[in-house]
C-alpha positions as CSV (number, residue, x, y, z in Angstrom):
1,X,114.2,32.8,-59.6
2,X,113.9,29.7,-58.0
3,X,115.4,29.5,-54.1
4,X,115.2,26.4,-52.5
5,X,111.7,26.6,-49.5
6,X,111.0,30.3,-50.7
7,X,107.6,31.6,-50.9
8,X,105.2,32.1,-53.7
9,X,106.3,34.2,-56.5
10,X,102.5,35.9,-56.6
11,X,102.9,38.7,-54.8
12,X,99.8,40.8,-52.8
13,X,99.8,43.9,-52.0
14,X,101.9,45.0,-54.8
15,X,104.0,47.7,-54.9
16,X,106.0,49.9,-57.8
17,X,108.8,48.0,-59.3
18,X,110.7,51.1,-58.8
19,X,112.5,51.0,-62.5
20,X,113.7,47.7,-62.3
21,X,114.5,47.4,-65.6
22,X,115.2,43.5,-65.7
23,X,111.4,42.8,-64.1
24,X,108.0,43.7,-64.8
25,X,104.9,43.0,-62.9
26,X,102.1,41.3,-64.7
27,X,98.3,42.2,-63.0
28,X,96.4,39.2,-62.0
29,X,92.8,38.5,-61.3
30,X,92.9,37.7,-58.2
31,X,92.6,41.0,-55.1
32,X,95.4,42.8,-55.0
33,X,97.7,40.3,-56.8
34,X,100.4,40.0,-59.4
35,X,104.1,38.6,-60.9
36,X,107.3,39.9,-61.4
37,X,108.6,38.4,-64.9
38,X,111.9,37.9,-65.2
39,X,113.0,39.9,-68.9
40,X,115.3,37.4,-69.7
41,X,115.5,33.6,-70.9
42,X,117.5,31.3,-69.2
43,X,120.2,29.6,-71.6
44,X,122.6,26.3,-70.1
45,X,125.2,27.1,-72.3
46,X,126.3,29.6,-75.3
47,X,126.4,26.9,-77.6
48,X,122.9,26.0,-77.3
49,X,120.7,27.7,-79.7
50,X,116.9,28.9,-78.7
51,X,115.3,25.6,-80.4
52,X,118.0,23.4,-78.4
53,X,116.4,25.0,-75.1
54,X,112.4,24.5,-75.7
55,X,112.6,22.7,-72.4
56,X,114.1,25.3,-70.2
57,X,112.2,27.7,-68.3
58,X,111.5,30.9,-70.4
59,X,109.3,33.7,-68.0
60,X,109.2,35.8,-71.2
61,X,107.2,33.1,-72.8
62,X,105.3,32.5,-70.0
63,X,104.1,36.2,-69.6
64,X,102.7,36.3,-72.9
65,X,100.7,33.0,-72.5
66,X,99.6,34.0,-68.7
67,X,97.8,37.0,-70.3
68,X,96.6,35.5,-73.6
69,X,94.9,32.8,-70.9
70,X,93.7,36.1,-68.5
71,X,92.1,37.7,-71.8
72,X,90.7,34.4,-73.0
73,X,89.0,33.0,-69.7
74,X,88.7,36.1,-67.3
75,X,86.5,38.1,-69.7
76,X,83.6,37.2,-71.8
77,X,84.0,37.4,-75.9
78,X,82.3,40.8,-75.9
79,X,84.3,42.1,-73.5
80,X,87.5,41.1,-74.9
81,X,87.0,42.4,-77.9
82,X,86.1,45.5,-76.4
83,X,89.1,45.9,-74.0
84,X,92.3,44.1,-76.0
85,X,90.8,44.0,-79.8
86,X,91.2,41.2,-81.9
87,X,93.1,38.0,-82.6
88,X,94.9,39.7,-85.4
89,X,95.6,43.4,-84.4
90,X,94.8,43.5,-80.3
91,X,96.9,43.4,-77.1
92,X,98.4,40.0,-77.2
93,X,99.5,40.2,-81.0
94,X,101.4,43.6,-80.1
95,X,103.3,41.6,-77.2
96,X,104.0,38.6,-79.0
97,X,104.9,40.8,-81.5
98,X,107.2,43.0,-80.0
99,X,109.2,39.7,-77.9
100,X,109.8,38.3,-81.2
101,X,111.4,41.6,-82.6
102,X,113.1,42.1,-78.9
103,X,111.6,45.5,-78.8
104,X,112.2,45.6,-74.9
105,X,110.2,49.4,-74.7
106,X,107.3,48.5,-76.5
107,X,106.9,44.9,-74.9
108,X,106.7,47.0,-71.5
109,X,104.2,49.4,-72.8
110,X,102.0,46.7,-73.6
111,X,102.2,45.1,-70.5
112,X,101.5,48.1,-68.7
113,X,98.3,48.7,-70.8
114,X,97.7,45.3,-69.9
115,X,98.0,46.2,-66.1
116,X,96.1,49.4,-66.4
117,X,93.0,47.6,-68.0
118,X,92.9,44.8,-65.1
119,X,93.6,47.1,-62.3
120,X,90.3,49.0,-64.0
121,X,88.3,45.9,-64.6
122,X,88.8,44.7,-61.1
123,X,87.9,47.5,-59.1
124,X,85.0,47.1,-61.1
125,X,84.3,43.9,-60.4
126,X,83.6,42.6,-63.8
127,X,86.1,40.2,-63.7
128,X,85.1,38.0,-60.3
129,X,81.6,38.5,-61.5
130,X,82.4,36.4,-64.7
131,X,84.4,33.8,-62.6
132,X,81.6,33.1,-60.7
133,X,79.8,31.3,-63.7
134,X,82.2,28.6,-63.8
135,X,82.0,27.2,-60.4
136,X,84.2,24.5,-60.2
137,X,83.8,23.6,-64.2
138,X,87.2,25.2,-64.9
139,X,88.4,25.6,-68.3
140,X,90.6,22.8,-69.1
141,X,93.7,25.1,-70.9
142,X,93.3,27.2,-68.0
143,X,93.6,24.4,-65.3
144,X,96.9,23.2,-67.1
145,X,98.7,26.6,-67.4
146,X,98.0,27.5,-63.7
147,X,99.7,23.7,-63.5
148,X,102.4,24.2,-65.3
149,X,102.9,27.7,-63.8
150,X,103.0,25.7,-60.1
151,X,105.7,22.9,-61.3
152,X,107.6,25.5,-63.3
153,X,108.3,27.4,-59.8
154,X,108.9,24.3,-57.4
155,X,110.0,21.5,-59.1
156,X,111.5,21.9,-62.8
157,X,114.9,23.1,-61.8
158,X,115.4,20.1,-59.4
159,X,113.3,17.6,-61.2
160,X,116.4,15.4,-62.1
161,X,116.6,14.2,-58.3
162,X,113.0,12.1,-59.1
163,X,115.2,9.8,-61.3
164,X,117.3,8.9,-57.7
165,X,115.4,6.0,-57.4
166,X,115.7,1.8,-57.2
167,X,115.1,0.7,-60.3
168,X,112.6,-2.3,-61.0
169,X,111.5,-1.2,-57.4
170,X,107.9,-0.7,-56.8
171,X,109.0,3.3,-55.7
172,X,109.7,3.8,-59.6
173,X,108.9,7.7,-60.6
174,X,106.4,8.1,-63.2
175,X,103.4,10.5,-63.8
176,X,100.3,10.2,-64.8
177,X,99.7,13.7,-67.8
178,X,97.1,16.6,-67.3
179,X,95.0,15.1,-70.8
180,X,94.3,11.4,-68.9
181,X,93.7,12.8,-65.7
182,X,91.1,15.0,-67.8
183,X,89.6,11.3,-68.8
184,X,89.3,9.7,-65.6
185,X,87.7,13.0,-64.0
186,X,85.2,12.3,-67.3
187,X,84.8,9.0,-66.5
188,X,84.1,8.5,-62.7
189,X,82.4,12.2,-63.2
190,X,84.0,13.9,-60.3
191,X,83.0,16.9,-58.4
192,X,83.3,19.4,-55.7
193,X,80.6,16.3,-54.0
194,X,82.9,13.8,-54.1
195,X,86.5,12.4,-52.1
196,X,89.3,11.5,-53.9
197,X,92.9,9.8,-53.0
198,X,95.8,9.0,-55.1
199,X,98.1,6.8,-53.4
200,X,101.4,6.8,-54.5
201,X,100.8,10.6,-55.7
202,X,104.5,10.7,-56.8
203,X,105.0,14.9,-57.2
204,X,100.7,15.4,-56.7
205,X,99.9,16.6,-59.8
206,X,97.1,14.7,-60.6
207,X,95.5,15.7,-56.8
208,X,95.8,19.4,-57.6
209,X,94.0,19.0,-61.4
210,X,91.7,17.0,-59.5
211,X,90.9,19.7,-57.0
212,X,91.0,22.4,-59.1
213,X,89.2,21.3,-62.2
214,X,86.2,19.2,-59.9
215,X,86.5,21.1,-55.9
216,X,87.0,17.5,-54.8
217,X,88.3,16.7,-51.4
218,X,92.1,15.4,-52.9
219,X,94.2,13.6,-51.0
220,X,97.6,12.4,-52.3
221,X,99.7,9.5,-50.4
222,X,103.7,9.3,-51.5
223,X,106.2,7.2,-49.7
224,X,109.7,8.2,-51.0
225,X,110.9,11.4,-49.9
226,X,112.1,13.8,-52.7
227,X,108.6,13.4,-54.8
228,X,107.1,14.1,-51.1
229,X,108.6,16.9,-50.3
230,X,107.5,18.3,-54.1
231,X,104.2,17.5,-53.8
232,X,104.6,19.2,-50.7
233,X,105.7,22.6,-52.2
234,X,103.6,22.3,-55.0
235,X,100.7,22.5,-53.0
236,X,101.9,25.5,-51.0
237,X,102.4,27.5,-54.5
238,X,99.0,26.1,-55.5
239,X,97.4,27.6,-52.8
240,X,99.2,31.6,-53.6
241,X,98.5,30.9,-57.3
242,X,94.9,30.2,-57.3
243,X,94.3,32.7,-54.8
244,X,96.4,34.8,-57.4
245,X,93.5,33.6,-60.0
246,X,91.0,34.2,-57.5
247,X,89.8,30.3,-58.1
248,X,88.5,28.8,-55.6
249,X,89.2,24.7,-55.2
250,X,89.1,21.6,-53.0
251,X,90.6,20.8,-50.1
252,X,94.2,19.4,-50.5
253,X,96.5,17.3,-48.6
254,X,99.9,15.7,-49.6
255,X,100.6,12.9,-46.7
256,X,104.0,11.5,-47.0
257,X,104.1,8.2,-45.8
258,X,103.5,4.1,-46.7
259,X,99.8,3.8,-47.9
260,X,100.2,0.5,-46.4
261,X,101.0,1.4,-43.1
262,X,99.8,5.3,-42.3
263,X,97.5,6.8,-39.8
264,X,94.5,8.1,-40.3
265,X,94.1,6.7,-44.6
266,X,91.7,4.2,-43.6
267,X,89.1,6.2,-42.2
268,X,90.0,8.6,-45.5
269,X,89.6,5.6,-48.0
270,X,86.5,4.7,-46.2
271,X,85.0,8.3,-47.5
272,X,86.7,8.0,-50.5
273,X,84.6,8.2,-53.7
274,X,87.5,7.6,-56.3
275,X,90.6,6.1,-55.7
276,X,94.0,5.8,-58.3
277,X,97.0,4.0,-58.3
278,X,99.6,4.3,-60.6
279,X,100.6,0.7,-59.8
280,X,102.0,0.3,-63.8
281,X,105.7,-1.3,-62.1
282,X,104.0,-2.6,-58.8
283,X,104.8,-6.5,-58.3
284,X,101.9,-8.8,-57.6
285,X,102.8,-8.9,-53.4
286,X,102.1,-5.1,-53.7
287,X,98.9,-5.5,-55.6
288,X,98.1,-8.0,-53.2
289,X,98.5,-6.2,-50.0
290,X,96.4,-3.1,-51.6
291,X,93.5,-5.5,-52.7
292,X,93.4,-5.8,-48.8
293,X,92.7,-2.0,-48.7
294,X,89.9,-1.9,-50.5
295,X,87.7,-4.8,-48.8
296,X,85.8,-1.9,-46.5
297,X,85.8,1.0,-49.4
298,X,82.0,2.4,-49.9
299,X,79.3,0.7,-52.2
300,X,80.3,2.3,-55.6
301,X,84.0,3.6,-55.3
302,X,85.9,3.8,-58.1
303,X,89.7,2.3,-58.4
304,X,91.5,4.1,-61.3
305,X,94.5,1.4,-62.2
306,X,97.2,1.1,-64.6
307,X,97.3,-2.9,-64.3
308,X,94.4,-4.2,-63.3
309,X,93.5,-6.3,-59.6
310,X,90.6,-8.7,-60.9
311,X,90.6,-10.7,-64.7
312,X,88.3,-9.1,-66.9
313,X,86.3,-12.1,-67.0
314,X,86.4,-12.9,-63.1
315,X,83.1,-15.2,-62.0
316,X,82.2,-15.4,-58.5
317,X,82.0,-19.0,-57.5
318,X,82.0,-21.0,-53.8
319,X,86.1,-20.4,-53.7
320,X,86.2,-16.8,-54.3
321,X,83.0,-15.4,-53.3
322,X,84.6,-13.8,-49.9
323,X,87.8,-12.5,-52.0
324,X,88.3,-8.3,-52.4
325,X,87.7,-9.4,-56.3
326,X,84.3,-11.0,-56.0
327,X,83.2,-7.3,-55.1
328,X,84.7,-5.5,-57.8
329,X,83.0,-4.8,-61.3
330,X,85.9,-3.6,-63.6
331,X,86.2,-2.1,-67.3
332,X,89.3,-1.5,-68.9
333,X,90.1,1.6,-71.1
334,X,92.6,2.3,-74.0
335,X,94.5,5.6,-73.3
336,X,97.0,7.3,-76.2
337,X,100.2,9.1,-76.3
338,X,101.7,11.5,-74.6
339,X,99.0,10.7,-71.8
340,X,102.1,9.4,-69.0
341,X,105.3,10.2,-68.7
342,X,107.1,6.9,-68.8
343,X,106.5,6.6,-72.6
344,X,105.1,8.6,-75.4
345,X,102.7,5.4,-76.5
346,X,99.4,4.4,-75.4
347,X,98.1,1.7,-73.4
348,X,95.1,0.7,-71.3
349,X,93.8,1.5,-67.7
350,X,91.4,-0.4,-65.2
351,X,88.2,1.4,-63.7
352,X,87.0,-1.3,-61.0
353,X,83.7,-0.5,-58.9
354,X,82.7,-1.4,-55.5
355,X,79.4,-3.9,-56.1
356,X,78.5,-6.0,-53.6
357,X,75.3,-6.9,-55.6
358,X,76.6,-9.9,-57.2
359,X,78.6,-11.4,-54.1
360,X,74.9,-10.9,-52.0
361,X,72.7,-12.4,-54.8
362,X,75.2,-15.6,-55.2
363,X,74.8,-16.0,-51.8
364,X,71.5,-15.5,-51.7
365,X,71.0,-18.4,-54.6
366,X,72.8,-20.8,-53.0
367,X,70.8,-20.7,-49.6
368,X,67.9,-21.0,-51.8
369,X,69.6,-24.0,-53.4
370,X,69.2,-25.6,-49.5
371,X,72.5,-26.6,-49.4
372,X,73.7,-26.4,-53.5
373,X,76.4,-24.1,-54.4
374,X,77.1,-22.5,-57.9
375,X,80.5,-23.8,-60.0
376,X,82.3,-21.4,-61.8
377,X,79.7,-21.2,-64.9
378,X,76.8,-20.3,-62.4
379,X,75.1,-23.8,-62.8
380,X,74.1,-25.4,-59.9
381,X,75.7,-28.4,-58.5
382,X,74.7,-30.6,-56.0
383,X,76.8,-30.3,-52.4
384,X,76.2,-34.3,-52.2
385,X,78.0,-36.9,-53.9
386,X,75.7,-39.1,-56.4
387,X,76.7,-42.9,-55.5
């Protein structure tokens, strides 16, 4: 299913399966779009038993739970209940049904009167009428199956080669989960208005849930190759999948390079409205030089961090008032498990904003002190000695 640089596995145009028996094409709600399902779960070995492999690939699961989430977020409650009945007796209970009992001819008839109703509702145009209402205000279940649907079909397979890396490097492999990136869109309140670049995007996840759940601008920056080349592919079957959806989303672009050193980012981070790093195992000459990047980022930016780049209770004084840190404002948050990959605990991560207010008005009191400058509890001192 999964051939290394292949296309999209949404298909347009879509034709008869032709009584393949070991496929069946699921109708999506996109123009002219649909899948071909593999009807069979993928096992490593005969010894392992169903449970052993909940973290394999299983298309037969993934059919069922691509329609449920068609059903649930394509149609409006009325109409669901109109075209695939209930919870307890409709369409989606018959296929789960009817996979659990391996009842491989009635599992196809359901999908085909799955098919039949989209195919009826689309022509219609019922279904991209009731997209429209959401904008770019996407569901947040549906944003992380269309996801999970994307890394499923570019990088699972493979996704041992992002452990080749240096340990206790600064290129360490870790990525920030769907639920947190769901909290920082929340919290810097992102939208289809604003800019956004992750640097050090590892595979781009959180640049595609950022442009798809917001229409943001996403940008993602990633220096070591293999995550590159993922984030790469993952945004080429991004692109056939939404369409697939028929969703529409921001711009996205995957730049593999140094964010230190790469042509073109600062006249990106200059427009940029919300920036994250994943710095967690970043050493402090790292931190450093990326402090340096943010001196000409726009009056109220936001910099989502895993380790913060100013104390918490950083005061501007004579010393530090032209430092990057004098002109951040920063808050930290506490975030819970299962929210990054690196460990199933919770922790804390760093919103700072761009304000030059308090830098300007420290200046501003010193000139007025004709001469005086501030220590570091913001009393004045004298700039002459007392004999």
């Amino acid at each position: 299913m999964l051939v290394e640089d292949s296309d999209s596995t949404v298909a347009s145009n879509p034709s008869s399966t032709g009584g393949d028996s070991m496929h069946v094409s699921v109708e999506y709600p996109g123009k002219d779009s649909r899948e071909k399902f593999t009807l069979m779960k993928p096992f490593l070995s005969r010894s392992k038993t169903e449970s052993d492999d909940k973290d394999e690939y299983n298309p037969i699961e993934d059919l069922v739970q691509t329609v449920k989430i068609i059903m649930e977020h394509f149609f409006t409650p009325e109409q669901y209940k109109e075209l695939f009945g209930t919870a307890s007796e409709g369409l989606h209970r018959s296929l789960t049904k009817y996979k659990n009992r391996k009842d491989g001819a009635q599992f196809l008839k359901a999908v085909e009167e799955f098919n039949q109703i989209m195919r009826k509702q689309k022509s219609l145009g019922a279904i991209q009428e009731y997209v429209r209402q959401y904008g770019h205000r996407l569901p947040y279940d549906l944003v992380v199956h269309l996801l999970q649907q994307v890394y499923s079909r570019t990088v699972a397979a493979r996704a041992s080669k992002l452990n080749q890396y240096e340990a206790f490097s600064n290129n360490v492999y870790g990525e920030i989960l769907p639920i947190l990136t769901k909290e920082f869109i929340q919290r810097t309140k992102m939208d289809e208005s604003k800019v956004f670049v992750d640097l050090g995007c590892g595979i781009g996840n959180v640049v595609l849930q950022v442009a798809l759940q917001t229409g943001a601008e996403s940008y993602g920056v990633e220096i070591m190759d293999t995550p590159a080349k993922f984030a790469k592919k993952q945004a080429r079957e991004f692109e056939a999948r939404t369409r697939a959806f028929g969703l529409n989303h921001g711009a996205v672009s995957m730049i593999h390079g140094d964010f230190l050193d790469t042509p073109g980012l600062a006249g990106i981070l200059a427009r940029a409205d919300v920036v994250l790093v994943n710095n967690y195992a970043f050493n402090s000459a790292l931190n450093q030089s990326l402090l340096q990047l943010f001196l000409d980022l726009k009056e109220g930016c936001k910099i989502i961090s895993l380790k913060t780049f100013v104390s918490l209770d950083h005061k501007i004084n004579v010393r530090n008032a032209g430092s990057v840190e004098s002109i951040l404002r920063v808050k930290k948050y506490p975030y819970y498990t299962n929210a990054v990959s690196w460990t199933h605990n919770g922790g804390e991560y760093f919103i700072a904003t761009v304000d030059r207010s308090a830098v300007q008005a420290f200046w501003e009191r010193a000139m007025s002190d004709g001469g005086a400058s501030l220590d570091d509890g913001g009393s004045r001192r004298s700039s002459t000695r007392r004999r």
